[in-house]
SEKE-107323 format. One line per field, with one value per residue (C-alpha): residue in three letters; residue number from 1; x, y, z. Coordinates in pm, 1 decimal, padded with zeros to 6 digits. Last residue first. Example, Ala and Ser with C-alpha at 12.3 -4.5 7.8 and 13.67 -1.06 7.14 Angstrom:
2
rest	[Ser | Ala] $
nr	[2 | 1] $
X	[01367.0 | 01230.0] $
Y	[-00106.0 | -00450.0] $
Z	[00714.0 | 00780.0] $
% end
This chain:
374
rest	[Unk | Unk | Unk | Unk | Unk | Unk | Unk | Unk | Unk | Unk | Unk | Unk | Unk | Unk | Unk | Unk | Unk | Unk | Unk | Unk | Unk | Unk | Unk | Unk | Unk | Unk | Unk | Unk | Unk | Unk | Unk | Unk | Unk | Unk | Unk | Unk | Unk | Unk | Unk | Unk | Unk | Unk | Unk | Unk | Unk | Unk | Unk | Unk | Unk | Unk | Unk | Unk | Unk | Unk | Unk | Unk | Unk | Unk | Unk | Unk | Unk | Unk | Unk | Unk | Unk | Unk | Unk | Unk | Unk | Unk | Unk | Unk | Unk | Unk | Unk | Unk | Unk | Unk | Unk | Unk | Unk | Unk | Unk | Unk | Unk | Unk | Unk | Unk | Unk | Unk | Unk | Unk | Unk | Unk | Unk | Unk | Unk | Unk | Unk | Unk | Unk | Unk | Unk | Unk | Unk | Unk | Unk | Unk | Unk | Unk | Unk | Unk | Unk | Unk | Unk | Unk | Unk | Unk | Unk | Unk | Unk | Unk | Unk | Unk | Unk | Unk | Unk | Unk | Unk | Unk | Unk | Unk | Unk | Unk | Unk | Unk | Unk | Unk | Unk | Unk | Unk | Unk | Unk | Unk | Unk | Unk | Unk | Unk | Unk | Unk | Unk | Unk | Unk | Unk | Unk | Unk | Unk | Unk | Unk | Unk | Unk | Unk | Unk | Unk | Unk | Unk | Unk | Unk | Unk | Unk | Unk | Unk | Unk | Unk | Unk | Unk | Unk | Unk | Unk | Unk | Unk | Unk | Unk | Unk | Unk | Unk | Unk | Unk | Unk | Unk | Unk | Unk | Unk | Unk | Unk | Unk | Unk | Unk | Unk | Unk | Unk | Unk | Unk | Unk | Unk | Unk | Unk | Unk | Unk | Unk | Unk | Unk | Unk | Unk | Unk | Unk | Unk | Unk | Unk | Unk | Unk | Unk | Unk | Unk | Unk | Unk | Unk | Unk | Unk | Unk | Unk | Unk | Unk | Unk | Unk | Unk | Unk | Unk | Unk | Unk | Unk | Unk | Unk | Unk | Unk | Unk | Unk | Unk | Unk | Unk | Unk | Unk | Unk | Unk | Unk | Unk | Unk | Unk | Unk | Unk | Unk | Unk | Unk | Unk | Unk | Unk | Unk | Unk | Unk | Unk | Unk | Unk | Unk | Unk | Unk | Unk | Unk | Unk | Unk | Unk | Unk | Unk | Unk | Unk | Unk | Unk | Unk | Unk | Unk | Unk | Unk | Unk | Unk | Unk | Unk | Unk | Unk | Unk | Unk | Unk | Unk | Unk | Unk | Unk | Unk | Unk | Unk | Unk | Unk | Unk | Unk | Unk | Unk | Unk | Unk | Unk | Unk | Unk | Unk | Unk | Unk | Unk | Unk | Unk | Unk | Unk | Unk | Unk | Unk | Unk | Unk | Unk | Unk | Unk | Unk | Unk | Unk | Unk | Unk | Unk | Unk | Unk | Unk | Unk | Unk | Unk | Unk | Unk | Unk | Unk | Unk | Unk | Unk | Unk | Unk | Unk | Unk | Unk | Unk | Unk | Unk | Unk | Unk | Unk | Unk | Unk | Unk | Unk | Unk | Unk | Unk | Unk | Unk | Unk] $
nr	[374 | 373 | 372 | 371 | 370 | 369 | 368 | 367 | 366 | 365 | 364 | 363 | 362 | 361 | 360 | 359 | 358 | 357 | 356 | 355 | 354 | 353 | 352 | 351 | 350 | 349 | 348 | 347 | 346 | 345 | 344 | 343 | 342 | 341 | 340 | 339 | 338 | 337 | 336 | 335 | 334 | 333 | 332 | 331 | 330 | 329 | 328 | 327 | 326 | 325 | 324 | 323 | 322 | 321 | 320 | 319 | 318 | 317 | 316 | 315 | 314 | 313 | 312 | 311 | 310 | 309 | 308 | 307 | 306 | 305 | 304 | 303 | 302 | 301 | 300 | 299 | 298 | 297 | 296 | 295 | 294 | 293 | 292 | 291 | 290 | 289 | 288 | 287 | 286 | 285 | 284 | 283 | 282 | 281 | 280 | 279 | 278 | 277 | 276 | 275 | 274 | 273 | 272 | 271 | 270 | 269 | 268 | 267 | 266 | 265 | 264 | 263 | 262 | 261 | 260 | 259 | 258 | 257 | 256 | 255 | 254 | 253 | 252 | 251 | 250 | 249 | 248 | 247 | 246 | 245 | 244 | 243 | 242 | 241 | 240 | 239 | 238 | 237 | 236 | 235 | 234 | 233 | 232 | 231 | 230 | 229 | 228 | 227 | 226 | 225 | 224 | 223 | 222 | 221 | 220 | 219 | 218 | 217 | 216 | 215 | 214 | 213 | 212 | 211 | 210 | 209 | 208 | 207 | 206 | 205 | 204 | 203 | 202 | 201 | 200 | 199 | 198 | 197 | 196 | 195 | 194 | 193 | 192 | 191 | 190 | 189 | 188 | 187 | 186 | 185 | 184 | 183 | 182 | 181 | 180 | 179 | 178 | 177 | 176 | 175 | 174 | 173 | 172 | 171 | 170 | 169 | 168 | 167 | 166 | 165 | 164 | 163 | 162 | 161 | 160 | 159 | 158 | 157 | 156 | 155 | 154 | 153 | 152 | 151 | 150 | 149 | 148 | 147 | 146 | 145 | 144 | 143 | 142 | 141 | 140 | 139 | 138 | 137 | 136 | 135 | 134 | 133 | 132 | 131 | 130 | 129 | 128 | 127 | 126 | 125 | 124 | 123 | 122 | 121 | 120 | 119 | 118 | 117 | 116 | 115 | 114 | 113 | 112 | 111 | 110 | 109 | 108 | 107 | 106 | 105 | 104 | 103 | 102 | 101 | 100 | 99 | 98 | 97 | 96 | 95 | 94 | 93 | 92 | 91 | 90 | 89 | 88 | 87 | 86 | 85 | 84 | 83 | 82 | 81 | 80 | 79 | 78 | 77 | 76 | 75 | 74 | 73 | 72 | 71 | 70 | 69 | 68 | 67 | 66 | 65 | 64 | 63 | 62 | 61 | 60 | 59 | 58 | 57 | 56 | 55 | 54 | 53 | 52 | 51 | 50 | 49 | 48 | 47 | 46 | 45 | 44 | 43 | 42 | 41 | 40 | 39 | 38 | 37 | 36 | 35 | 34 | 33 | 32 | 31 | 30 | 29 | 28 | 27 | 26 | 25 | 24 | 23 | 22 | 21 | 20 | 19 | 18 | 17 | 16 | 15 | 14 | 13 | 12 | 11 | 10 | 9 | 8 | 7 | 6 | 5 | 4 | 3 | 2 | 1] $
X	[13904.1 | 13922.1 | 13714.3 | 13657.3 | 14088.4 | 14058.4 | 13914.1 | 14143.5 | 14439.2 | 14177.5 | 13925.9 | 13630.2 | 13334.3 | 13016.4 | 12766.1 | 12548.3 | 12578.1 | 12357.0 | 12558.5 | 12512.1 | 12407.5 | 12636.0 | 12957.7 | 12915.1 | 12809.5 | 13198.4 | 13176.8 | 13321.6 | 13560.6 | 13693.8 | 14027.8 | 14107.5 | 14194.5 | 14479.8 | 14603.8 | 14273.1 | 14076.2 | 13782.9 | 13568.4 | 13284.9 | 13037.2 | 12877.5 | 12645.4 | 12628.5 | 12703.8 | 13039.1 | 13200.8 | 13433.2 | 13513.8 | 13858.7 | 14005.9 | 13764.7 | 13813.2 | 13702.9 | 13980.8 | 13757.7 | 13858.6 | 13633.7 | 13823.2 | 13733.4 | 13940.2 | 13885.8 | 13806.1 | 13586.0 | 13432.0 | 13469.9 | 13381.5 | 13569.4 | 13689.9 | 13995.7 | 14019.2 | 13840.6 | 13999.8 | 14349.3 | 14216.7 | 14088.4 | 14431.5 | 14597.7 | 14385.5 | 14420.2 | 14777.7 | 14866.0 | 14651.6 | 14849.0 | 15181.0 | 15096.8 | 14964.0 | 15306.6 | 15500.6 | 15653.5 | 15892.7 | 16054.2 | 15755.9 | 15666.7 | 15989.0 | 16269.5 | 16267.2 | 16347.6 | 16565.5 | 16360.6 | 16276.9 | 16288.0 | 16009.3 | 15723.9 | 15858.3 | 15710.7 | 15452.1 | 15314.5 | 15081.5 | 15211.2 | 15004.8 | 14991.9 | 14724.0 | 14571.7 | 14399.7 | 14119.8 | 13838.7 | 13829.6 | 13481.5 | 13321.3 | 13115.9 | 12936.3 | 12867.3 | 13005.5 | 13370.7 | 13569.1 | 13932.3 | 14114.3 | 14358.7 | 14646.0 | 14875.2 | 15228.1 | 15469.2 | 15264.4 | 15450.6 | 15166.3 | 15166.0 | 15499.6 | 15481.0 | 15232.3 | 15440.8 | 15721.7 | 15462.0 | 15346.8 | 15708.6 | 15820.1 | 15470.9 | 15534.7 | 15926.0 | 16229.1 | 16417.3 | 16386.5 | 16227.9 | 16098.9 | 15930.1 | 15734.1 | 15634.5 | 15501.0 | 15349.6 | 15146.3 | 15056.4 | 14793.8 | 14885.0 | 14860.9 | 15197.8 | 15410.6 | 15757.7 | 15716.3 | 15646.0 | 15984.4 | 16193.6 | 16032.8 | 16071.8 | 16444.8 | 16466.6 | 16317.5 | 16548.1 | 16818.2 | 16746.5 | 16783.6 | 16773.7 | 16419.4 | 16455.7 | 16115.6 | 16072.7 | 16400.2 | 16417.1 | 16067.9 | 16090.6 | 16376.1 | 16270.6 | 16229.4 | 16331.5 | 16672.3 | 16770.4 | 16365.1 | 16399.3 | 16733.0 | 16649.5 | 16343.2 | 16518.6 | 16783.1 | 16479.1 | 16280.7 | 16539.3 | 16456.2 | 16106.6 | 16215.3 | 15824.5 | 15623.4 | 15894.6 | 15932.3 | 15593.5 | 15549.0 | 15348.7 | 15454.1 | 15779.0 | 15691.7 | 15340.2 | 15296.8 | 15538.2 | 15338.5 | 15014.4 | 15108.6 | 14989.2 | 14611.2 | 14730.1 | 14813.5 | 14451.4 | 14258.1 | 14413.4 | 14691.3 | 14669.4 | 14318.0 | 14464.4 | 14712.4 | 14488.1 | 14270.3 | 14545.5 | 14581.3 | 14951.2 | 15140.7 | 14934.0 | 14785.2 | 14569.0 | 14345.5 | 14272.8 | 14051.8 | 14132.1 | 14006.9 | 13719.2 | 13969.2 | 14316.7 | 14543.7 | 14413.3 | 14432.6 | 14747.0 | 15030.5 | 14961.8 | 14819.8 | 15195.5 | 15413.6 | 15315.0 | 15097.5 | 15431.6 | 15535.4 | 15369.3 | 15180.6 | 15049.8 | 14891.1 | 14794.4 | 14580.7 | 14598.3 | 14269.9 | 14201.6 | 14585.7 | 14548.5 | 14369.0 | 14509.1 | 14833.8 | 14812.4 | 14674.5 | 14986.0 | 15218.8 | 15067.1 | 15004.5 | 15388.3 | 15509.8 | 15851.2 | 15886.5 | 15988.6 | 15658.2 | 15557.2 | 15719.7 | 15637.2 | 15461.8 | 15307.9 | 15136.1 | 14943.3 | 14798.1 | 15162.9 | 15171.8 | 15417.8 | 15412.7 | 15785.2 | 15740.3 | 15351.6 | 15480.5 | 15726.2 | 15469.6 | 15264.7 | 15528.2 | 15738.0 | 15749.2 | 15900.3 | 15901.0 | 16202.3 | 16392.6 | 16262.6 | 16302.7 | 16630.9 | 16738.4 | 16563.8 | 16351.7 | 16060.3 | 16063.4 | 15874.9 | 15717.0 | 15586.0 | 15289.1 | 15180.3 | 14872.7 | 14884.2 | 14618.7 | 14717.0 | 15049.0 | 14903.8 | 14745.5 | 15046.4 | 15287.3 | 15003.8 | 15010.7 | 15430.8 | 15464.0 | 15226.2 | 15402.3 | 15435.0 | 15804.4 | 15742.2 | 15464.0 | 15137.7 | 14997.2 | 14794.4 | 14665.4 | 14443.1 | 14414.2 | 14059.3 | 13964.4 | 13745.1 | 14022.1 | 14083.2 | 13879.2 | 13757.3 | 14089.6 | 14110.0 | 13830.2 | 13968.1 | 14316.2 | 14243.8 | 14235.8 | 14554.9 | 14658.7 | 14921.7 | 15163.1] $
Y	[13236.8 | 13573.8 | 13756.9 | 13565.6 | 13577.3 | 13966.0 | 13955.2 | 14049.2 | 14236.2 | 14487.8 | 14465.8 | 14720.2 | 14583.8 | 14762.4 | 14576.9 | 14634.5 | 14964.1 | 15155.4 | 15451.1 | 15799.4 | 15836.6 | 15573.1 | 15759.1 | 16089.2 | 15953.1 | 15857.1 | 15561.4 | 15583.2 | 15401.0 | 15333.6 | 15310.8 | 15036.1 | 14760.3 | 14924.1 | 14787.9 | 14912.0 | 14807.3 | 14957.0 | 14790.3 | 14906.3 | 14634.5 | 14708.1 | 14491.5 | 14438.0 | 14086.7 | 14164.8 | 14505.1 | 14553.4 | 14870.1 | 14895.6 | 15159.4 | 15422.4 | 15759.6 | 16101.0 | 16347.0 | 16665.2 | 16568.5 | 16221.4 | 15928.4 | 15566.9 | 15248.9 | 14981.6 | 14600.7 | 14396.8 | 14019.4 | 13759.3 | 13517.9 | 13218.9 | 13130.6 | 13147.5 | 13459.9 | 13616.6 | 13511.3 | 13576.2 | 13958.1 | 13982.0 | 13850.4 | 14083.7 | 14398.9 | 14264.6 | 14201.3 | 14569.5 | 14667.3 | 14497.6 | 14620.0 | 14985.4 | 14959.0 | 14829.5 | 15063.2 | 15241.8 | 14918.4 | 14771.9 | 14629.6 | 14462.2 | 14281.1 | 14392.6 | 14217.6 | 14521.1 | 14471.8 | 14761.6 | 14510.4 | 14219.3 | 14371.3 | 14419.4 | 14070.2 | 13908.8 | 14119.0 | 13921.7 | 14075.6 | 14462.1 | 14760.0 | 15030.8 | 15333.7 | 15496.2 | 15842.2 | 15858.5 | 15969.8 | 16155.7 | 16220.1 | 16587.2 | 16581.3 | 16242.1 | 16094.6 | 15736.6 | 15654.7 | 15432.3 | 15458.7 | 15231.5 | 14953.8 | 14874.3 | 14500.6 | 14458.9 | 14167.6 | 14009.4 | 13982.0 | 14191.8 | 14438.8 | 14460.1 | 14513.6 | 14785.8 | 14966.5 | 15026.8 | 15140.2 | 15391.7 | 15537.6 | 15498.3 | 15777.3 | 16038.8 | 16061.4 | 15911.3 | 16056.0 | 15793.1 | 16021.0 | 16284.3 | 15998.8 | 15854.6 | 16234.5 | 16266.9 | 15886.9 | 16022.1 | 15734.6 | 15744.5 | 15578.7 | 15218.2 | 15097.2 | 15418.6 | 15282.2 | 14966.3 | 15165.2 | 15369.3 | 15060.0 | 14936.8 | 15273.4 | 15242.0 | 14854.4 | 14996.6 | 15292.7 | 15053.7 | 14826.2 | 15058.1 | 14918.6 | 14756.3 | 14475.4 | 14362.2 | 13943.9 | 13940.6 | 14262.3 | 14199.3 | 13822.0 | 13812.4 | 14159.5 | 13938.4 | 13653.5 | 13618.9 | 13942.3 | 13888.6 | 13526.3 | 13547.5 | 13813.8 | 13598.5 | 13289.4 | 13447.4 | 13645.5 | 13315.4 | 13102.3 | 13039.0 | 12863.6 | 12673.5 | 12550.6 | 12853.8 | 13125.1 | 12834.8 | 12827.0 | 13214.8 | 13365.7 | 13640.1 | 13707.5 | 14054.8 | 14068.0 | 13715.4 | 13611.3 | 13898.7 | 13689.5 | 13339.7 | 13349.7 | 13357.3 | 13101.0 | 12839.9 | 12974.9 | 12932.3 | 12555.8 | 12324.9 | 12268.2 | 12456.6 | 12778.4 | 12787.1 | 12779.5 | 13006.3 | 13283.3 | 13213.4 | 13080.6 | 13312.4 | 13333.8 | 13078.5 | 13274.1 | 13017.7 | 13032.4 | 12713.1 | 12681.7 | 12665.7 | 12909.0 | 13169.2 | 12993.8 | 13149.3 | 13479.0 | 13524.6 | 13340.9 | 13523.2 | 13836.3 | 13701.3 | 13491.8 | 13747.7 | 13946.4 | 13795.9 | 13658.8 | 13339.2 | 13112.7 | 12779.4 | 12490.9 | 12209.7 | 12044.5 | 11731.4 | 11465.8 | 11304.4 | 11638.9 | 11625.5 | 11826.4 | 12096.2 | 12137.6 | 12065.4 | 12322.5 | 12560.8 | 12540.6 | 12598.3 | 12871.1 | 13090.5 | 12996.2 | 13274.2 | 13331.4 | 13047.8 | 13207.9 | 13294.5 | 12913.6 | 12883.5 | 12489.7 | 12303.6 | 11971.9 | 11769.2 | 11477.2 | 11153.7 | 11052.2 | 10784.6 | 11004.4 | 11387.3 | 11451.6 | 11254.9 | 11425.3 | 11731.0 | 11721.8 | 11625.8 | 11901.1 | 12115.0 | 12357.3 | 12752.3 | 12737.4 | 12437.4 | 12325.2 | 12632.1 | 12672.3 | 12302.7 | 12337.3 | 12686.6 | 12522.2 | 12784.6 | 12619.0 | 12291.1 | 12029.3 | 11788.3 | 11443.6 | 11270.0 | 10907.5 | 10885.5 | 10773.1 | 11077.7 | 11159.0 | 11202.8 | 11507.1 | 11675.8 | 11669.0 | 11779.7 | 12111.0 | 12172.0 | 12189.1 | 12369.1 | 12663.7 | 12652.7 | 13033.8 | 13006.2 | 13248.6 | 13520.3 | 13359.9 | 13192.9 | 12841.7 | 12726.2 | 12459.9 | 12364.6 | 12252.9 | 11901.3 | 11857.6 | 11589.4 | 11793.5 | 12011.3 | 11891.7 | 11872.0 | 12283.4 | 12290.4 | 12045.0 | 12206.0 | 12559.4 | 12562.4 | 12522.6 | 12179.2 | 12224.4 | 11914.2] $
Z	[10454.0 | 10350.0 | 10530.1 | 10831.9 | 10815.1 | 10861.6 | 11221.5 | 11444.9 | 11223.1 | 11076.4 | 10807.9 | 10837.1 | 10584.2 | 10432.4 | 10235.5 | 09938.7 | 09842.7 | 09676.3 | 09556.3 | 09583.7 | 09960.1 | 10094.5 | 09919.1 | 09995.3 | 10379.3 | 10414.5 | 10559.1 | 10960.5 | 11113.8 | 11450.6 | 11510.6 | 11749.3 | 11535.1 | 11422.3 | 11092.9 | 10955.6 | 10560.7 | 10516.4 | 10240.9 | 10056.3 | 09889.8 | 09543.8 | 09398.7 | 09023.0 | 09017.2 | 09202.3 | 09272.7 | 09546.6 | 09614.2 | 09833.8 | 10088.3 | 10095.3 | 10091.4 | 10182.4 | 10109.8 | 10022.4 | 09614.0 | 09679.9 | 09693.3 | 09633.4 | 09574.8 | 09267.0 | 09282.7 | 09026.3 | 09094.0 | 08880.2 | 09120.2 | 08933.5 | 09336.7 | 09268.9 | 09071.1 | 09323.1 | 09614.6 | 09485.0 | 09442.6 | 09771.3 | 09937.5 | 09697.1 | 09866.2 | 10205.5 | 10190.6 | 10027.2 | 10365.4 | 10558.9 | 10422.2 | 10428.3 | 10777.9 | 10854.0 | 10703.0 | 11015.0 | 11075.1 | 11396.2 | 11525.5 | 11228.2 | 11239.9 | 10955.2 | 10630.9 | 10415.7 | 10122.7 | 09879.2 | 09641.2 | 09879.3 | 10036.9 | 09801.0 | 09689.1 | 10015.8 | 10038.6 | 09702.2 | 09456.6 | 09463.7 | 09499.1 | 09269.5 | 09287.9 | 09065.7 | 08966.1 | 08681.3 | 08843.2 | 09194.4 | 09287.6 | 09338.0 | 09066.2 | 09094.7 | 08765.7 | 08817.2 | 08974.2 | 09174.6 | 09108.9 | 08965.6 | 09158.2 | 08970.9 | 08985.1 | 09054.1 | 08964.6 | 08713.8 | 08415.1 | 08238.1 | 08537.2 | 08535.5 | 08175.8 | 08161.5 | 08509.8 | 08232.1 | 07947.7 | 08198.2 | 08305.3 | 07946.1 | 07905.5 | 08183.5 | 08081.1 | 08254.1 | 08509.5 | 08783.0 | 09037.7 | 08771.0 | 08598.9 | 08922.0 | 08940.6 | 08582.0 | 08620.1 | 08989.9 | 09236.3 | 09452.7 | 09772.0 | 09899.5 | 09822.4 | 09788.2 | 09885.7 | 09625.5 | 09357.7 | 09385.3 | 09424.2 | 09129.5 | 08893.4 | 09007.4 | 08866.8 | 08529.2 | 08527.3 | 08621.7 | 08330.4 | 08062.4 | 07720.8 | 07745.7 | 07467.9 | 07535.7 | 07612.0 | 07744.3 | 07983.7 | 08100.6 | 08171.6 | 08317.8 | 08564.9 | 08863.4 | 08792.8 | 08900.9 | 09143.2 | 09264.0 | 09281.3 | 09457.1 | 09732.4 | 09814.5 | 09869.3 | 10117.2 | 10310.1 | 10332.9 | 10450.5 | 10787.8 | 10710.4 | 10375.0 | 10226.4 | 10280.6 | 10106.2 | 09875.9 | 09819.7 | 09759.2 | 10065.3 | 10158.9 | 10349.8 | 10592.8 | 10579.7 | 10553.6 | 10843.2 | 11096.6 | 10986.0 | 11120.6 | 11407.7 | 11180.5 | 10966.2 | 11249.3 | 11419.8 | 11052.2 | 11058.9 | 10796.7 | 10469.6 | 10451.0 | 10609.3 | 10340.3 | 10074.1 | 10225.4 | 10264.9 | 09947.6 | 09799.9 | 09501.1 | 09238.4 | 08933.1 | 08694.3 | 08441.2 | 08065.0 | 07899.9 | 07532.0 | 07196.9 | 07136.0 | 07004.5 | 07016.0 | 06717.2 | 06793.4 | 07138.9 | 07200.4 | 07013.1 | 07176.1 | 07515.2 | 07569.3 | 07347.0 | 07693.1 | 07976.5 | 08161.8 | 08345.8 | 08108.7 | 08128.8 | 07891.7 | 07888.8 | 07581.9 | 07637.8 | 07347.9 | 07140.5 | 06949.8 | 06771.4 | 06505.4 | 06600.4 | 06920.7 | 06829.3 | 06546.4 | 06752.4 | 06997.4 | 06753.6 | 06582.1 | 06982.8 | 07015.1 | 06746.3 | 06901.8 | 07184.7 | 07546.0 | 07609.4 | 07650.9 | 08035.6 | 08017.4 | 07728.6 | 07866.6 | 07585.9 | 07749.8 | 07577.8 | 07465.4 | 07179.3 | 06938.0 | 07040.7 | 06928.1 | 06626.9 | 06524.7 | 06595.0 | 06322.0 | 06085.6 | 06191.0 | 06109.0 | 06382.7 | 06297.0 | 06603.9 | 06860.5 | 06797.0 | 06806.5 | 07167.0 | 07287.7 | 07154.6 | 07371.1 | 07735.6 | 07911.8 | 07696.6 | 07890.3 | 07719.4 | 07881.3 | 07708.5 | 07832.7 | 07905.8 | 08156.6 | 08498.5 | 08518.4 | 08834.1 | 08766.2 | 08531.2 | 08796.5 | 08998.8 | 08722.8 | 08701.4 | 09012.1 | 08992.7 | 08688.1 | 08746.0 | 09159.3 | 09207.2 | 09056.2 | 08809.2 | 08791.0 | 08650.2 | 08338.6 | 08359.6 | 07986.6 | 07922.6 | 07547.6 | 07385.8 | 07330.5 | 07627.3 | 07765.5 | 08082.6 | 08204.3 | 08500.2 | 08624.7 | 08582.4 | 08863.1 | 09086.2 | 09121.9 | 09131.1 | 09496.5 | 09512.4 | 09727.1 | 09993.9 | 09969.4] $
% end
């Protein structure tokens, strides 16, 4: 069983009266590490499954007296994919109020009715982590750096969802279904979006142009849909955490670009199954594109995992001088470059050096990337 580095840090939190809620994209393993966790315990719980219809009616607008009969003697309240529930962030308070002696645990597959009904109703009551697909790191520690290392081509190409890790041979059949199943659940059910093919289109679209700029008025041209649906469309992926966007860098300097973005997507594996492409590396003119969309997600998972807290943007300056990702932790700014081909050498644009202090400067490529992120 590959442990997430989570783990130990959300275990420490349990029984501080206040809830503990995991959110990420579904089937990352929410459910799963948190089971574990709870087996651990040896402690009496009760699960409810929030995908189920009567689990959902029961727990709206649900009385305290009602919660008291489902909850009973169990230490350990265990409310699984809590979006679906209208109103959840009342429920959950009034456990958590109510009931200081149990654990509530909850997760969610999407940020949406989730944050909304959340924020509110649990100020200064819970703990809020981000589980996402496996680390690099994660995997490494389950088995060895050289294992993960030849196993790089199978990242850029299936990701790293557990079951894409768990069934080696039926990665590209797995990741076809969870995209056709899950993908865009969340999204269509949670917001009533009427057309499903623009949203599916605006996908496809995103997922050829990892690691450009992207432009809303063109995206919108492509799927014929206007500047702002094609915003509030990317919003919710974002929120159900399919793709993620890197700002741009900015301060005061004239010449910098400010406000463009660009998309990438938190698992390769999906990146692919959008546009059903599994071909080798060698057979495929994205691959720079796909490493460098690994790089960038790879930082991100470290971050959250390790509570760093650090911020990530690219940089461009309007004479085409760029750099790949800004990382910006504590203040200090570190510039990485991020090269497929390990034999191109790079230079920082002096633009950049000369306005900021920076802290450290990187180049990634496919020979060194795991001292990076492992």
């Amino acid at each position: 069983m590959i442990i997430r580095s989570l783990q130990n840090h959300i275990e420490s939190k349990f029984f501080k009266q206040k809830a503990i809620i995991v959110t990420g994209a579904r089937q990352v393993g929410k459910t799963t590490m948190l089971k574990q966790l709870v087996k651990k315990t040896e402690l009496p719980f009760v699960f409810l499954n929030c995908d189920e219809a009567n689990i959902r009616t029961t727990l709206t607008d649900i009385s305290i007296e009602r919660l008291k009969s489902i909850i009973g003697s169990n230490k350990i309240v265990f409310i699984d994919e809590a979006q679906r529930v209208t109103n959840i962030g009342l429920t959950l308070k009034l456990i958590v109020d109510n009931f200081t002696d149990v654990q509530l645990l909850v997760t969610g597959s999407s940020s949406l009715d989730l944050a909304v009904g959340i924020k509110e109703s649990l100020t200064g009551r819970k703990f809020e982590y981000h589980l996402f697909p496996f680390s690099a790191a994660e995997l490494a520690e389950d088995t060895n750096v050289l294992i993960e290392e030849q196993a790089l081509e199978k990242r850029l190409i299936y990701g790293s969802y557990p079951d894409a890790i768990n069934y080696p041979g039926e990665e590209k059949e797995l990741l076809l279904n969870l995209t056709n199943s899950y993908l865009f659940k969340d999204i269509l059910s949670l917001t009533g979006i009427r057309k499903p093919l623009q949203l599916e289109k605006l996908v496809q679209a995103l997922a050829l142009q990892i690691g450009n700029e992207v432009s809303y008025t063109e995206l919108g041209q492509m799927i014929e849909a206007d500047k702002l649906t094609v915003e509030r469309y990317i919003d919710l992926l974002e929120q159900c955490f399919v793709v993620f966007r890197l700002g741009a860098y900015s301060s005061n300097l004239r010449n910098e670009i400010k406000k463009s973005k660009k998309i990438y997507f938190y698992d390769t594996g999906i990146r692919n199954a959008v546009i059903e492409n599994f071909s080798t590396l060698g057979l495929r003119q994205d691959a720079g594109q796909l490493f460098e969309n690994y790089i960038v997600s790879e930082y991100i998972k470290a971050s959250n995992n390790k509570r760093k807290h650090a911020k990530y943007y690219f940089w461009r300056s309007f004479q085409q001088q760029e750099i790949d990702l800004i990382e910006e932790i504590d203040g200090k700014i570190n510039a990485i470059e991020i090269k497929w081909n390990e034999n191109k050498k790079v230079k920082f644009p002096s633009t950049f050096l000369d306005a900021y202090n920076t802290n450290e400067t990187y180049v990634i490529n496919k020979s060194n990337y795991t001292s990076f992120l492992i």
